[in-house]
Structure formats: C-alpha cells, structure tokens
N, C-alpha and C positions, 0 to 999 in steps of 0.2 A: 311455291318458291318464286315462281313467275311473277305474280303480282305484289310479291314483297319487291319485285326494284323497279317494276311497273311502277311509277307513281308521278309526279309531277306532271308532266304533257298533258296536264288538261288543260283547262282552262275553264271547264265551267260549264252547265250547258248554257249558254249564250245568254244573254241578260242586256240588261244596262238599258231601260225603256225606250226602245224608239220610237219612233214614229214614220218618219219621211222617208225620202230616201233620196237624193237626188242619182237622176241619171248619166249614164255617162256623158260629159261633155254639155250638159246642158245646169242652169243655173236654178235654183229650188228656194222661194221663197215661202213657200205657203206650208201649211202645217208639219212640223215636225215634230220633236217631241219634248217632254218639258224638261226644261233643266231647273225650274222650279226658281228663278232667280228675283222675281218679284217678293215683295215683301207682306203678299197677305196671306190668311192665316190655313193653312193647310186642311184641306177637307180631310176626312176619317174614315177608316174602313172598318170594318168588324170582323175577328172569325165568327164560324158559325159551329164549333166543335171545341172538343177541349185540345191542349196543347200537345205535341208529337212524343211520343216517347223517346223520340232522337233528341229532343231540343225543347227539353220543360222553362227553359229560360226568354223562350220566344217573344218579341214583342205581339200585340194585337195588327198590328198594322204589317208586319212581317209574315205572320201566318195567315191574314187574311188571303195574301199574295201565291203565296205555298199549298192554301186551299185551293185556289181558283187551276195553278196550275196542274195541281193531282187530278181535278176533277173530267181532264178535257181524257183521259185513262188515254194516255199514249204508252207505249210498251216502252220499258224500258230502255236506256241509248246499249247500256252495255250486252243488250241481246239481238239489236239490230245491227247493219250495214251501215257504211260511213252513208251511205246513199240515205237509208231511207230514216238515219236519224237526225238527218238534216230539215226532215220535214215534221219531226216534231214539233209541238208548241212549242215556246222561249217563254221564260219568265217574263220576256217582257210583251209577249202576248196576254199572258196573266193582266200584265200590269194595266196596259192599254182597257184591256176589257171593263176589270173592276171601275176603271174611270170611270165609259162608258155606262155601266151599270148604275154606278152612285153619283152621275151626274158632274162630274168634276171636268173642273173644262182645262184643256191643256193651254197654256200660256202661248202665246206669238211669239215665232222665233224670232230673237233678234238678231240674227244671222243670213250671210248670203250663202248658199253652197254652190261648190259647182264640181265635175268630175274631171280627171285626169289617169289616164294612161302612161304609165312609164314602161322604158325597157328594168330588168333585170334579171342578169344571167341569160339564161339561155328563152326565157320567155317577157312576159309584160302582168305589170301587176296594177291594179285600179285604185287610185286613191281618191278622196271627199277632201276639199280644201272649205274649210268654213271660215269665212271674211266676218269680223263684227260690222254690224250698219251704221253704226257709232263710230267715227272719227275719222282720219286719213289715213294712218298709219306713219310713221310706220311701225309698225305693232310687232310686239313678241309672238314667236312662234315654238308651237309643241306640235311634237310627229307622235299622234298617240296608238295605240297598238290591241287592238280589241282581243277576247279569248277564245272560247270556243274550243283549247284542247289544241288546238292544231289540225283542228278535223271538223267542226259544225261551226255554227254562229260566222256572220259576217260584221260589214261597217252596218249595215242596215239594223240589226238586233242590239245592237251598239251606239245605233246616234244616239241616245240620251246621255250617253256620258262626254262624248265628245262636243256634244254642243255645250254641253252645260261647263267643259272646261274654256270654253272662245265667249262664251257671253259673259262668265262670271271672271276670267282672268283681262277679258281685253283682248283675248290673243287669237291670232291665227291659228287655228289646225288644224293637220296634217292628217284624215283616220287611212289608216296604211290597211289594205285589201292584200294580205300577204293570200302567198298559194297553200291549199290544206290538205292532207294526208287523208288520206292511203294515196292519193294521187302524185303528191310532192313530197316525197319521204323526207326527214332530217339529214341536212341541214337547210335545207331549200326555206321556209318559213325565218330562219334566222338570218339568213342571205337577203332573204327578201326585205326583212324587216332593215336591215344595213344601207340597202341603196334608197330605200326609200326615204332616210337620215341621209343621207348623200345627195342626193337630189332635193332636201329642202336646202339643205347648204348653199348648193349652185343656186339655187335661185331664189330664195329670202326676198332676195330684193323686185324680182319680179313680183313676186307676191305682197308688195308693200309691208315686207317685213324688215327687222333690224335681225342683220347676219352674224350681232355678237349677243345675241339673245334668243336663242333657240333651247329647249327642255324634251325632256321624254315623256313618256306618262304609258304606263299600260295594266291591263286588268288580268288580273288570273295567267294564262299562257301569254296574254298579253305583257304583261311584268317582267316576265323571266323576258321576250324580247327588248323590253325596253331595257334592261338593266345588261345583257350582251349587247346592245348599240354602245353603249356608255363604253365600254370594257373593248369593242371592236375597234371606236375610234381614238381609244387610249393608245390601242396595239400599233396603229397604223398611222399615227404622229397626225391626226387630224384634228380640228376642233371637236372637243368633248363637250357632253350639257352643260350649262350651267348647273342644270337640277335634274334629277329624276324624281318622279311618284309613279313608288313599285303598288299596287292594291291586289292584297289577297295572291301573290307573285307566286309562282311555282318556282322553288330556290332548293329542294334535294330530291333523291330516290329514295327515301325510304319511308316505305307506306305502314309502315308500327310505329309511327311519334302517337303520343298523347293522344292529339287530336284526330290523328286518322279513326283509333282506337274508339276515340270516344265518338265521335261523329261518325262513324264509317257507313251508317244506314239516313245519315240526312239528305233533303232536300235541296237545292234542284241538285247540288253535287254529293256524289258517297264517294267510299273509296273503289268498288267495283267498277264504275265508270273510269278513274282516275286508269285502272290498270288497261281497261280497252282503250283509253287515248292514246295510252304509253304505244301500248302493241303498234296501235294504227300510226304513229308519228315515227319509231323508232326503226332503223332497219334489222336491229337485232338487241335483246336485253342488256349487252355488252355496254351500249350508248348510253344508260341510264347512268351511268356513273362518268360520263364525259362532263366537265365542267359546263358546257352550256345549258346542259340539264341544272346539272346538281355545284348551282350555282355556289353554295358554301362551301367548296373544293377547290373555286377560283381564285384566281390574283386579283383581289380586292382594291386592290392600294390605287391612290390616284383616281377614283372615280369621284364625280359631282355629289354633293350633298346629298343628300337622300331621305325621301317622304317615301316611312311606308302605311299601308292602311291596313287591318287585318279585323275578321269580321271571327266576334266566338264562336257561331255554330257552324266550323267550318272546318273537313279534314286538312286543308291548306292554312288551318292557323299556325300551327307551329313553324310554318315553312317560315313564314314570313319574318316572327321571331330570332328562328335560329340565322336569317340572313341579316339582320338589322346589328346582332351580336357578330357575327364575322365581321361585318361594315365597319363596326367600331373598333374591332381588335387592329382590322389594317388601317384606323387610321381618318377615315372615313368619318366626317358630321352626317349624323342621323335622328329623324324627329320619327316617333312613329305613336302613332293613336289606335286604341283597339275598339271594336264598338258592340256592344254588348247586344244580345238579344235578336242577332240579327243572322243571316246564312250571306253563306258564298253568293255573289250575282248581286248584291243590296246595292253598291256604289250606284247604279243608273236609276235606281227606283224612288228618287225625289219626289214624283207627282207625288205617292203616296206614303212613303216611309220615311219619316222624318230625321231617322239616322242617317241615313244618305245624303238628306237636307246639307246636315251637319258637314258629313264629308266629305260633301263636295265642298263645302266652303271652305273647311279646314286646307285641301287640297288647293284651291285657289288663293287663299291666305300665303300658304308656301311658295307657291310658284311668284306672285309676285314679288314678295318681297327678294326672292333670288333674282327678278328680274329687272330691281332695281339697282 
C-alpha cells in the first residue's frame, strides 16, 4: 500500500551526459559535455545482447547505454542508503564511457560556466550559470532543474542537458543545485527550486540577460520543480515563465498507471526506486497527494505555455500525459512529443542517442520561438 502513493519523487537515477563540472566560483571552459549541437553525423553504438524483457521496443543506441550501465553491477538504489546511492554509476557515466570506448569525441563547449552561491531559507544552495561565447547578450534566460528523485544526481550528472539548452537556445542557464533528501525533507527542494527563479529575476541583467525573457526547463523530479516555480510565481503576483519544458515530469502519486505497470522493472528507473525516492523526499505518505507532488490535483489555470517530453519506456510516461491533459482542460497551450524506443534519463544522452538529438532540438525550437 505504501508504494502505491510512493511514486513520483523521483526523478531518475541521474542522467543527462555530463562531463565538466565547473567549480565553485571559478569559470570552466574546457571540456564539458556534448550537447551534440554541431551538424555532423552522429557516431553509433551497438548492443551486444538481445533487447530487455522490460522494453522489447528499445532502440540499438538506447540499450547500447542501458548495457554499459547494468554492467558496472551496482546494487540496486532502492536497496541502499541515500548515502551510498549516490555513489552509484549514472547513465551518464554509461554514456561518457561508451564514447570513450567507441572513440567518439565529445564536441567543445561553447559555453562559459561559472559557479554561484546563493542564500535560500535557512541555508545556501550552488548554482552553474552558463554564458553562450557567441554574442553579447543580452540573452534569454532558463533556471533549469536537474532530477535525481530528490535524493541522488546533481548539476554535474546533468550538464549535458543544460548545456545543450544555452548553446542550442542562445540562452543563459541557470542549473539550480537544490538541497536533497533524507537530508532536506519536502518541501525544502521546492523552496529551493523558487528562490533560485527569484534570484535570476533580480538579476538577469547582471547576468547580461533580458528580465522579460526568462523560461523553466526541468527533467524528471526536475519537472515537477520547474512546473511548481511556474504555479509559485503565479500564487505570489510575480513574473511567471514565458515557457516551461516539463521532460518525463513527475505530475501524480499513483504508481498503477499503465506505465508504471508496464515498465515497472525498467532501466535506469522502475517503479521500486520511484517508491524509495517518495519515502526519502517525503515526511510522511500523507504528502503524496499534496498538490506539489501530484501535480494534476493543481490549479493549473494561468501557467505559461507548456513543452512536455515524455520517453515510452518509462514508469513516469503516463505522468507526463495525464499532466499535458490537465494543462489543457484549464486552459493552458500545450505541445508535447513522445519519443519511442527510448527510457527515463534519454534527454542528456545526444553524444549518443539520436532521440535526444531530436529532443533537444525540439526543446530548443520551443523555447525560442516563445522567446520571441
């Protein structure tokens, strides 16, 4: 019964290919990871097994990735400590590697990064501000929101999506280092994720950005944050997004949709992880049906257009679904693309998976055209 409302508060285990990292307060130009934004022709990976009994619709290039991860035999997240599943692989250690392996060279960032310490609440949270090297600005700005559950994965497991949204949109971004649980219980991560939107506000212009052109963007756990920022700054008479892009969003508690069903033993995410995210996020199962969870419960109405992504082999596909359909009932323009063949964690994996290619582009299509 527990893990029937255990469900959303994941996010994922951590994906989105990185590379770099830049440190605090210092600037990072040298390798980072690819957002794939060049226009030649993507190198190939192979599995070396037949397709998963979870996910016989897989693409070659998606299992290739899902091989490499199964192989490094990490123990499962939902059997360990927030602690010591933090120090599992990431898919996008998979990712990196196979590069590595198949000789595929990661692209030159075309980006500056640099780090930043903000207060929020009662503590201080780290953020990646990435500058394009292309132009003056002043450039559009996205405060984008990595996943991880609300408990693993950081901005680092993550640069590859965040870069690949400032090189391929033009724009400044924001990757928000919210605080993670068991440590920072609910609602701290959603607080976090708010001042962090409040603080690009205040200072856009410091940042050679345009203060009427500011977006969300978040993946997995990250989604359901970005789409509460949207909803936080409607509540509280501030400037809302122009745009959000929800990807693969955690939007309810109930872990028997379709997809939980049908996917419930996929890779990198099942639903048995989904319910240890919930436990480690949540102060009590009560929470799961709080509207910042279980997004399609919310007052919808008045939020920014809205891009969502949602990947088929993935317990969080329906989520994403049944919040695109609320979206619209209140009111809400909503575009959403589903991408076949593919699992939870695909958006950062461009070096190699050409579906992500795609999504990222699709993704960066959206935002700018909102941010004309």
């Amino acid at each position: 019964m527990k893990n029937n409302l255990l469900k959303p508060i994941m996010l994922a285990c951590g994906t989105a290919i990185l590379l770099s990292a830049c440190t605090s307060g210092t600037k990072n130009t040298a390798g980072t990871d690819s957002s794939m934004t060049d226009s030649t022709t993507m190198a190939t990976v192979k599995p070396t097994g037949p397709a998963p009994e979870w996910g016989k619709t897989i693409k070659p290039e998606m299992q290739a990735v899902i091989e490499k991860l199964s192989s490094y035999g990490d123990k499962p997240i939902e059997t360990l400590s927030a602690t010591d599943a933090r120090k599992n692989h990431t898919p996008t250690d998979a990712v990196m590697a196979l590069a590595k392996q198949n000789n595929i060279a990661v692209p030159s960032p075309k980006v500056d990064t640099v780090g930043k310490d903000i207060d929020a609440g009662s503590g201080k949270i780290h953020l990646r501000i990435y500058t394009p090297k292309a132009g003056n600005g002043p450039y559009p700005l996205i405060v984008y929101y990595h996943g991880g559950g609300f408990v693993i994965a950081n901005i680092d497991v993550y640069n590859a999506s965040a870069q690949a949204l400032a090189e391929q949109v033009g724009a400044i971004v924001v990757s928000v280092a919210y605080r993670l649980a068991p440590e920072h219980k609910f609602p701290t991560a959603h607080n976090d994720a708010f001042a962090a939107y409040e603080w690009a506000i205040k200072n856009a212009v410091d940042l050679k950005a345009d203060p009427a052109k500011i977006a969300v963007v978040g993946e997995s756990a990250g989604g359901n944050l970005a789409a509460n920022v949207s909803i936080m700054a409607r509540n509280k008479n501030i400037m809302i997004p122009v745009h959000e892009v929800l990807v693969y969003p955690i939007a309810q508690a109930d872990m028997n949709t379709a997809s939980y069903k049908m996917y419930a033993n996929a890779k990198p995410l099942n639903k048995a992880m989904m319910g240890w995210f919930t436990e480690k996020y949540l102060n009590s199962m009560v929470e799961a049906k709080d509207s910042r969870i279980s997004l399609v419960n919310a007052n919808l109405k008045g939020l920014p257009p809205t891009t969502i992504i949602t990947a088929e082999i993935d317990p969080l596909h329906d989520d994403g679904v049944m919040l695109a359909d609320q979206l619209k009932a209140a009111g809400v323009k909503v575009d959403t693309k589903n991408y076949e063949g593919v699992t939870h964690e695909f958006f950062g994996m461009s070096l190699l998976v050409p579906e992500a290619k795609a999504a990222q582009a699709y993704a960066a299509e959206q935002l700018k055209a909102a941010f004309k």
